[in-house]
N, C-alpha and C positions, 0 to 999 in steps of 0.2 A: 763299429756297431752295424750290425745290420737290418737291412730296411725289408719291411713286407709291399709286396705291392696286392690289390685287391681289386679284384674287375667283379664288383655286386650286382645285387639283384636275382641271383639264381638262389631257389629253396633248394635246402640242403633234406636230404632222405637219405635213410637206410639205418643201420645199424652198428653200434659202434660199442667196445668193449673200452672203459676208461683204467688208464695206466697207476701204480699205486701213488699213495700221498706222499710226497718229496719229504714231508712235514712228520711223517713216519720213519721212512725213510731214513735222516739224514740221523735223527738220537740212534735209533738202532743199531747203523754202522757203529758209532762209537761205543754204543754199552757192549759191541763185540770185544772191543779192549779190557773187559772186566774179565773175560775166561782166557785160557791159556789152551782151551779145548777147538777143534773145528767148528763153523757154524757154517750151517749153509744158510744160506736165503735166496727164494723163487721170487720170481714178477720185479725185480728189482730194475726200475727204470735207467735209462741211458738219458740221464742227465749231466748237466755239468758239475753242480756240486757233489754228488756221486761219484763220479767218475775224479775231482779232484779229493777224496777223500781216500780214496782207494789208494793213489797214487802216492799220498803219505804215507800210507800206512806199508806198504812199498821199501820205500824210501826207511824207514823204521826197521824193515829187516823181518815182516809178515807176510806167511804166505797167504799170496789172494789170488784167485782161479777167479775172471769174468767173463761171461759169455753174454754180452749184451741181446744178441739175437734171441740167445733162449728165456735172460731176464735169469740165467744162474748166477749165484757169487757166492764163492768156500770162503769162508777167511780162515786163519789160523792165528794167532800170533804168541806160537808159544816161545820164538827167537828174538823174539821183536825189544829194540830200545831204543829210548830218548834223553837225549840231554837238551835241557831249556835254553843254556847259553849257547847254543850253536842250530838248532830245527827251529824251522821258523814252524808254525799252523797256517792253512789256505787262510788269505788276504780275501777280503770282497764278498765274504758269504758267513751271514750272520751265525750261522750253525756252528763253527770251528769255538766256540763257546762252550758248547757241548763236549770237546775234546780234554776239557780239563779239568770235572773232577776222573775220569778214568786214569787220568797222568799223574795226577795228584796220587791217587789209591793205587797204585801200579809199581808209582817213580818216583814218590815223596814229592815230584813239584813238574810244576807245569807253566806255560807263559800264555800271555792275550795279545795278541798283535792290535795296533793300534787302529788298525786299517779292518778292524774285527766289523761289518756292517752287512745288511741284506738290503734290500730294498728301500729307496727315499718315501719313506713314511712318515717323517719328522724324527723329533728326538728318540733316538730308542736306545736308555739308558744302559752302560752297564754294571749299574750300582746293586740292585737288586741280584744281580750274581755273586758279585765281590762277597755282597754282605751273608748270601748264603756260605761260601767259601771259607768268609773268616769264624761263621758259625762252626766250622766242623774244624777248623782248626789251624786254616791255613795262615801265611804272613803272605803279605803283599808289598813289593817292591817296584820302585817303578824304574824301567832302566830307558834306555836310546831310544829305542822305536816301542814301547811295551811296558807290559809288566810281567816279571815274575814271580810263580808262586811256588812254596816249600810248606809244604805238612808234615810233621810226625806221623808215622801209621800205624795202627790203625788209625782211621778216622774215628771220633766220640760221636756218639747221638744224641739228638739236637732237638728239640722242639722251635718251632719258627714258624710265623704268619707272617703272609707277604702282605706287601700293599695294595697289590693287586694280582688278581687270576693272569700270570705271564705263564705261557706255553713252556716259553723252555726254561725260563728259571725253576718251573715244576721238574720238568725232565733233570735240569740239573742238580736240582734238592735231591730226589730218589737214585739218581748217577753216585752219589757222593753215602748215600744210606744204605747201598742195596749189601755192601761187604763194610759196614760199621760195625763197629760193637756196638751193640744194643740196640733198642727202640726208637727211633726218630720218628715223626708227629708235622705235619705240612697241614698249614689251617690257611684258607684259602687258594688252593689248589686250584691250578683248571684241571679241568675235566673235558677239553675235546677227545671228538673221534681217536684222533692221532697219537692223544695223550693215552689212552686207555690201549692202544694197541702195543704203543711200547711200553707200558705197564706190565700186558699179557708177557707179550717177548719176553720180558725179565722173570717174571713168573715162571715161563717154558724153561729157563735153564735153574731155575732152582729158588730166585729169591723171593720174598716174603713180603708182599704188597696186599696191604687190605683198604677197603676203601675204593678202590678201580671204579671211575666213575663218577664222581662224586667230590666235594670241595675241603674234604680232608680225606690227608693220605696218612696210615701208618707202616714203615716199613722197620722191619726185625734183620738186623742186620746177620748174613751168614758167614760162616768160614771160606766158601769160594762157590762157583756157579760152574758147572758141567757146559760142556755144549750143546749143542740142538740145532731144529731146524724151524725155519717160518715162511709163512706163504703171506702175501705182502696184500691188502685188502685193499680194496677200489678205492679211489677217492674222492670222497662225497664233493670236494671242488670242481674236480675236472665232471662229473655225473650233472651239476649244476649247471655247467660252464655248455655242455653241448645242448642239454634241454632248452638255455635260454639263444643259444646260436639257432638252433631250431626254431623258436619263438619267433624271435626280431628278425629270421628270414620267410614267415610264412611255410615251412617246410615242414617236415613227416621222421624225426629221428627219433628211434629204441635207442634207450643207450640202458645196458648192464647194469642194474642196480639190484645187487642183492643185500643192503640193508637200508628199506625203504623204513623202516621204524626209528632211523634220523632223518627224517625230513618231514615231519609235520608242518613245521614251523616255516621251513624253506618250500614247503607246496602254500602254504596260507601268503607267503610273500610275492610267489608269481601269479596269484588268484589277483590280489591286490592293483596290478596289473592287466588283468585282462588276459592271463595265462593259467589255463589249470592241467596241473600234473594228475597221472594215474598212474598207478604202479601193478604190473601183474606179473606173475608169471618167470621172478627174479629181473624183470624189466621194466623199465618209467618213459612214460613219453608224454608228448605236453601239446595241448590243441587250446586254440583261439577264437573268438565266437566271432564268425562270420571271415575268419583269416584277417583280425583285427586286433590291434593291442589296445586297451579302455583301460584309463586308471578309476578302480572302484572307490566312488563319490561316497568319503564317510558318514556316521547317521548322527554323527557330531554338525552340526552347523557353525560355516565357519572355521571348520578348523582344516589345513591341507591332508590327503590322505600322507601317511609316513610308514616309512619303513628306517630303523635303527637297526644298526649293528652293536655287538659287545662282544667281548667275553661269552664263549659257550655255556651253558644253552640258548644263546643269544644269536641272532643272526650272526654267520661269522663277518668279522669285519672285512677278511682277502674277497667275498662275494659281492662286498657293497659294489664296487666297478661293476660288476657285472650286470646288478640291476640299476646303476643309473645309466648302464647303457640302453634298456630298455624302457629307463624311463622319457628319454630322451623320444622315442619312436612311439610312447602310446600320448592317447590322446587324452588332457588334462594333466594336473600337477600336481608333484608330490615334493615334498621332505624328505631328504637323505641325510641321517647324524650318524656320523663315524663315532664313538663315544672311547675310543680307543686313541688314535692317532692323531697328531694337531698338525700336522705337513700330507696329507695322502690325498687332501679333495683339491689341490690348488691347479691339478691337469684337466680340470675341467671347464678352464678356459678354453681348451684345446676343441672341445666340442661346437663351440661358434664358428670355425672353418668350414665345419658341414652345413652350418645354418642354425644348428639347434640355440635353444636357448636355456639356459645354465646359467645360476646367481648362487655366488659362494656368498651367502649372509654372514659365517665365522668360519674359523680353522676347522670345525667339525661338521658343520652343515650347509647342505646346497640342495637348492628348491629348482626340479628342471619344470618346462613347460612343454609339454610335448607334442607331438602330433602337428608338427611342422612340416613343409617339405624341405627336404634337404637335399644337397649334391657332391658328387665328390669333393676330394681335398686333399689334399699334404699334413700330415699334420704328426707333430713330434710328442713322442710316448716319454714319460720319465723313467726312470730305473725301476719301475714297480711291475712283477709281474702281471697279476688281473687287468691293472691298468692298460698295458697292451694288448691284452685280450679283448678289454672291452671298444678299443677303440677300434677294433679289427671287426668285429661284432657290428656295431655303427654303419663301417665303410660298407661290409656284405651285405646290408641291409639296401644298398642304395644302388639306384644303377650308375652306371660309371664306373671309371677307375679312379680308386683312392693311393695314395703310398701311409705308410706307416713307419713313421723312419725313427730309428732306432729300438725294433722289437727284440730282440736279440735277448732277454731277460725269460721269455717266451720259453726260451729253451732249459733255465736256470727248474722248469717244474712239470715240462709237459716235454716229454718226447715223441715225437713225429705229429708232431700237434695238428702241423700244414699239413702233412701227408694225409694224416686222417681226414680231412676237412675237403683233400680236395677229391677224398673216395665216397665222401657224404654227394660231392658233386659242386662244389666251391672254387670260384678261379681264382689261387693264390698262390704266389710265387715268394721267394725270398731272393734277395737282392741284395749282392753279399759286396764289401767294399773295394 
């Protein structure tokens, strides 16, 4: 794994165009397995799971044309095939989930590696897919390393409420509806950014999605989907991720933001802080009164200021890092409930190296105290992306040198993430093993 090293204290300036959502991204590539036609797709990041996605589909016998410098990729996969007892699906990247209702609808069956996982979040079940999966028809078998699955096809249409608003269990409900017979019906849907863009995508090659947006989806299933083409939209994480690196260093960054009508909620949450966003001009940037972070003293008596995450429209929960790295650096205290994941706040023990101070009270929430002096440190990142962000966030804030050891997940969503950061004017190296 490899380590960041961080020599802080310099504000970061200038201008920075953020790369698209991995979280977009990564259902995309696979509903490209629902057409037998070309698709292209622009701005498509050079990531890891990307790039191991591509590689499969490769190996499947699809033409893929990548041009990472340009951010092109053709796919085609009108040659393309899979047998379950013999392909494995990428290991180590939660998204390969996403691979099988197209396989199912494609190849009558498809398999789940057991090693199927993203980021140390805690439990992050795969029952809620299973159970979509056997809604539409599929058997489930479990063999040596896996399970495999086999459908009759067509797929039937389904009505089904989830337990909860899951990202990609949504994606894989509409994966598996977009070429059903008939009308399928998704009651409690999410509705993120990411969701609604690969909703569109599906849309653009022909299928029947209503509801886009919103916590029910109806889709009309077609007889087959055309190809097309898509331009791959900023990612409101990474747009967040620089506004709040610009905060917690005192510095001066525009960063690209052309759909500022998501982020009401995420300018009210860096106000809360002591940070206020503006947006002009298809650009947002974020200033600090007096080049100061203040956590805004509630008009509750008594009670700590708070910021929650959930389920969209909810703060997203991948940003919470982000602001308790900030909450760490302003002055006074706040409440951070993850209301999503019961293993993601427990690296913020990792924050008392620099000095801060940080009390996980349960699996969901942690109260920082902020506006400590801190100093460098060492200090070890888990498998979570933001979480390495934020603790890189942290070190730049401080002078000295910090290391960051094991960032390397960094890469898993944000490409040239360091390089960008060290053109804002950031001294950060990777330090590779």
């Amino acid at each position: 794994m490899s380590d960041l090293i961080v020599h802080g204290g310099s504000p970061l300036s200038g201008a920075i165009q953020p790369s698209a959502n991995k979280n977009a991204v990564l259902p995309i590539l696979a509903a490209t397995l629902l057409t037998h036609e070309p698709v292209r797709l622009e701005r498509v990041p050079e990531i890891t799971d990307a790039r191991r996605m591509l590689e499969l589909f490769r190996a499947m016998g699809s033409r893929v044309e990548a041009d990472f410098s340009t951010g092109c990729v053709v796919i085609e996969h009108r040659d393309t095939a899979f047998d379950a007892r013999t392909m494995r699906l990428p290991e180590g990247m939660r998204s390969s989930i996403l691979l099988v209702p197209p396989l199912l609808t494609r190849f009558g069956q498809a398999r789940i590696e057991d090693e199927v996982r993203g980021c140390t979040l805690g439990v992050r079940e795969i029952d809620p897919h299973i159970e979509v999966f056997e809604h539409f028809g599929a058997r489930t078998e479990r063999g040596d390393d896996g399970w495999v699955l086999h459908v009759k096809r067509p797929l039937q249409a389904v009505h089904h409420w989830l337990d909860y608003a899951s990202v990609t269990t949504t994606e894989n409900f509409v994966l598996c509806a977009v070429l059903g017979q008939g009308r399928s019906v998704l009651t409690n849907a999410a509705c993120e950014p990411h969701v609604q863009e690969f909703c569109r995508f599906l849309i653009s090659l022909g299928a029947r999605i209503e509801g886009v947006g919103t916590s029910t989806l109806s889709v009309t299933g077609v007889a087959g989907l055309r190809g097309g083409a898509h331009r791959f939209d900023e990612d409101f994480h990474e747009i967040t991720t620089f506004l709040a690196l610009s905060a917690i260093t005192g510095g001066d960054v525009r960063v690209k933001n052309p759909v500022p009508e998501q982020f009401p909620l995420i300018d009210r949450t860096f106000a809360k802080l002591g940070a206020f966003v503006s947006h002009a001009d298809g650009w947002s940037r974020v200033v600090t009164e007096g080049g100061r972070l203040r956590v805004r003293e509630p008009f509750t008596r008594n009670v700590l200021q708070k910021i929650e995450a959930a389920p969209w429209p909810y703060l997203s929960v991948d940003l919470l890092p982000i602001f308790i790295a900030l909450g760490v650096r302003a002055e006074g205290s706040v409440l951070f409930w993850n209301k999503v994941y019961d293993g993601a706040l427990g690296w913020t023990s990792e924050l008392a190296k620099f000095g801060a101070q940080a009390f996980q009270s349960d699996p969901h929430r942690v109260v920082t105290f902020g506006g400590k002096p801190l100093s460098g440190a060492e200090v070890d990142s888990p498998y979570i992306i933001r979480v390495a962000i934020a603790l890189l966030m942290v070190a730049a804030s401080i002078e000295g040198r910090s290391v960051i050891r094991h960032a390397a997940p960094i890469r898993r969503a944000h490409p040239r993430f360091v390089e960008n950061l060290v053109a804002l004017g950031a001294r950060i190296e990777w330090r590779e093993p």
